[in-house]
N, C-alpha and C positions, 0 to 999 in steps of 0.2 A: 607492480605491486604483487610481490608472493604470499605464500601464506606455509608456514614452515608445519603447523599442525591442526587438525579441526577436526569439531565434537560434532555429530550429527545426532539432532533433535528427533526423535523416534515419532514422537507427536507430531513435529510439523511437517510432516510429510502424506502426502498423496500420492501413489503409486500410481502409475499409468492406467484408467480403467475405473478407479474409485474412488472417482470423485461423490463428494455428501450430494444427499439431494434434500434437505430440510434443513432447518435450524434446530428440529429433535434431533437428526440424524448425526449433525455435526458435533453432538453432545453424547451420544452413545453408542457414534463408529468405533469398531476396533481399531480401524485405520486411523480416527485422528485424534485418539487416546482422551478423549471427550473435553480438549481442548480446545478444538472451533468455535465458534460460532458469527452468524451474521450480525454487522455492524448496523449496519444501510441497505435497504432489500435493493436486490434482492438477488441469491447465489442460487442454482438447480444444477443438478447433475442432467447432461444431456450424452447421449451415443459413448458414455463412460468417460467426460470430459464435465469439468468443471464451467457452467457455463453463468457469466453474470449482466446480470440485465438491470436497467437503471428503473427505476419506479419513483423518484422523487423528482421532479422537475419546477420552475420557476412560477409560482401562482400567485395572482393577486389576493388580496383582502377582498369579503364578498360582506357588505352592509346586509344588518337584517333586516328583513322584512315582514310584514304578514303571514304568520306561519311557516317562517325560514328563517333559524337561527343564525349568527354571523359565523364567520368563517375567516380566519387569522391567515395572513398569505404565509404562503410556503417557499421556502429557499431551495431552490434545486440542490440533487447532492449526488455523484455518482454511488451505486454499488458497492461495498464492503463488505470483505470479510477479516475476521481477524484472529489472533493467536497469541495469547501471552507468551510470549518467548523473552525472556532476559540476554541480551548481547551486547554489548561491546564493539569487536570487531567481527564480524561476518560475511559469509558469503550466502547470495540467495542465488538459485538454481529455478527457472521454471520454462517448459512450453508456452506457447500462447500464439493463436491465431485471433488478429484483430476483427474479422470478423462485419459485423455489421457498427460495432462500436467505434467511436472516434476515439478514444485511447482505454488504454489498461496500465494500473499503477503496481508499484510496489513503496511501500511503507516504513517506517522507523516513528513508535510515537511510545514516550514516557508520562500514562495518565496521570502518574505523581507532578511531574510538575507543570505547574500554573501559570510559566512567567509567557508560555505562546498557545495559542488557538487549540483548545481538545488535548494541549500535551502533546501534539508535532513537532517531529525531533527534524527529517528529510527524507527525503523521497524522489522516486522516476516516476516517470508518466512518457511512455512511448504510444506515437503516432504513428499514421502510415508516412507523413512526412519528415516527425523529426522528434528526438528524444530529448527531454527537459528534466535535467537533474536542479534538485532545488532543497538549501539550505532555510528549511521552517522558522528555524529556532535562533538564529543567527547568534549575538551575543547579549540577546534575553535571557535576564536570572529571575529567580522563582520571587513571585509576591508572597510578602506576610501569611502564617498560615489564616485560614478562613480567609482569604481577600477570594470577593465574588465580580460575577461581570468578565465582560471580555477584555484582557491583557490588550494595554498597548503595543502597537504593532511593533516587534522585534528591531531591535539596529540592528545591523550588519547581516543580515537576510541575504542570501543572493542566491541568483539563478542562470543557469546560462543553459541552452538551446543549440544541437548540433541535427542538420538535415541528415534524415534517412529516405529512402524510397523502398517502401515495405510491403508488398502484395498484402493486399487484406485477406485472403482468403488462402495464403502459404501459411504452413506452421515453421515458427521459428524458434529458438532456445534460446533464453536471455539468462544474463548473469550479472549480477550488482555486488559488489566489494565493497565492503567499509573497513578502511584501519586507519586509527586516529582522525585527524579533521578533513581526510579524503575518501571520495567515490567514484568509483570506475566500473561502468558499463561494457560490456561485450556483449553483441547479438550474432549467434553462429559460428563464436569464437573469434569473432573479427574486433577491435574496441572501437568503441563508437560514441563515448563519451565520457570526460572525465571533470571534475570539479572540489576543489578546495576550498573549504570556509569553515569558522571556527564550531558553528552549530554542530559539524556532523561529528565531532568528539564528544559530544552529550556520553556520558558515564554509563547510563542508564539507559539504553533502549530496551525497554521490556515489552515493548507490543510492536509486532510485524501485522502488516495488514495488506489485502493488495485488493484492487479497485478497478472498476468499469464504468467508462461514461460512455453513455448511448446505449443503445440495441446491441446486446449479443455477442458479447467478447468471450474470449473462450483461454483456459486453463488447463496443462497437464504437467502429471510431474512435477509438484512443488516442493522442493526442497530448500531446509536450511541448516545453513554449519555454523557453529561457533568456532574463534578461527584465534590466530596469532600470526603476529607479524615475521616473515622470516628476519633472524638475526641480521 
């Protein structure tokens, strides 16, 4: 998969060193044209590396009591951040050492449509053991306008799973390619995963987002191109 020409997104870019360290900050960086912002806490800048750390985790419902109001259980959710980016076909570009975290993602979601979970178009999620490319959106189409509630789960969804052995604590370069209904992973310039399914030609990806589960995953250098397929 080449790419014969590509636009680089002045906003969505982190230069090595400056990374945000707030959700005011990621609104009124020069650096990130005040298009960031946190999805899912929670994102800091750490030793000038983008660092995200997970703060929602899996909590029961707590009944009330005698002067203790109830308390609705919580769904765990890694870390996010995100960026309205409009793309098509793209290349994402970033750093990342895994760190304390059990994995770190990269994102494709169009909040416009309704027909899958939050407008999840596909996505990575690299491990120290192994990289999962996964079609969200499969061959779900958008419900009626105002249709509420959570979308039935997508047909033709898939997902497939390639073993990596990844130092947690090396920094590594990852790169994600979308053109038409395929994605292709390379870590270090080596390719390391690749996957075809209808979802991942969704028209519309307008939001890039990338994500931390666990403790302490770590970010530099994020870059993104809009792209074209070579001839």
């Amino acid at each position: 998969m080449t790419f014969s020409t590509a636009t680089y997104f002045p906003g969505a870019y982190f230069p090595r060193g400056t990374g945000p360290t707030t959700a005011l900050e990621l609104g009124t960086s020069k650096v990130c044209s005040g298009a960031w912002a946190i999805v899912v806490p929670t994102f800091s800048r750490e030793n000038g590396t983008l660092k995200g750390t997970q703060m929602r985790f899996d909590t029961p419902a707590v009944e009330a009591t005698a002067g203790t109001p109830a308390k609705p259980a919580v769904k765990g959710h890694q870390a996010v951040i995100g960026n309205d980016i409009p793309t098509k076909d793209s290349v994402i570009e970033f750093r990342f050492k895994l760190g304390g975290a059990q994995s770190v993602t990269a994102e494709y979601d169009d909040r416009k449509f309704n027909g899958s979970h939050y407008g999840h178009i596909c996505m990575a999620r690299i491990a120290a053991t192994g990289i999962t490319l996964t079609d969200q959106k499969g061959l779900a189409v958008a419900r009626p306008e105002g249709a509420t509630g959570e979308p039935p789960a997508p047909a033709g969804r898939k997902n497939v799973t390639f073993p990596l052995s990844l130092d947690p604590e090396t920094w590594h370069t990852f790169m994600l390619e979308t053109v038409g209904d395929t994605m292709r992973a390379t870590i270090d310039g080596k390719p390391v995963a690749f996957l075809q399914s209808p979802g991942i030609a969704h028209p519309t990806k307008s939001k890039v987002e990338f994500g931390c589960m666990g403790k302490d995953g770590f970010f530099d250098d994020l870059k993104v191109w809009n792209a074209e397929p070579a001839k």
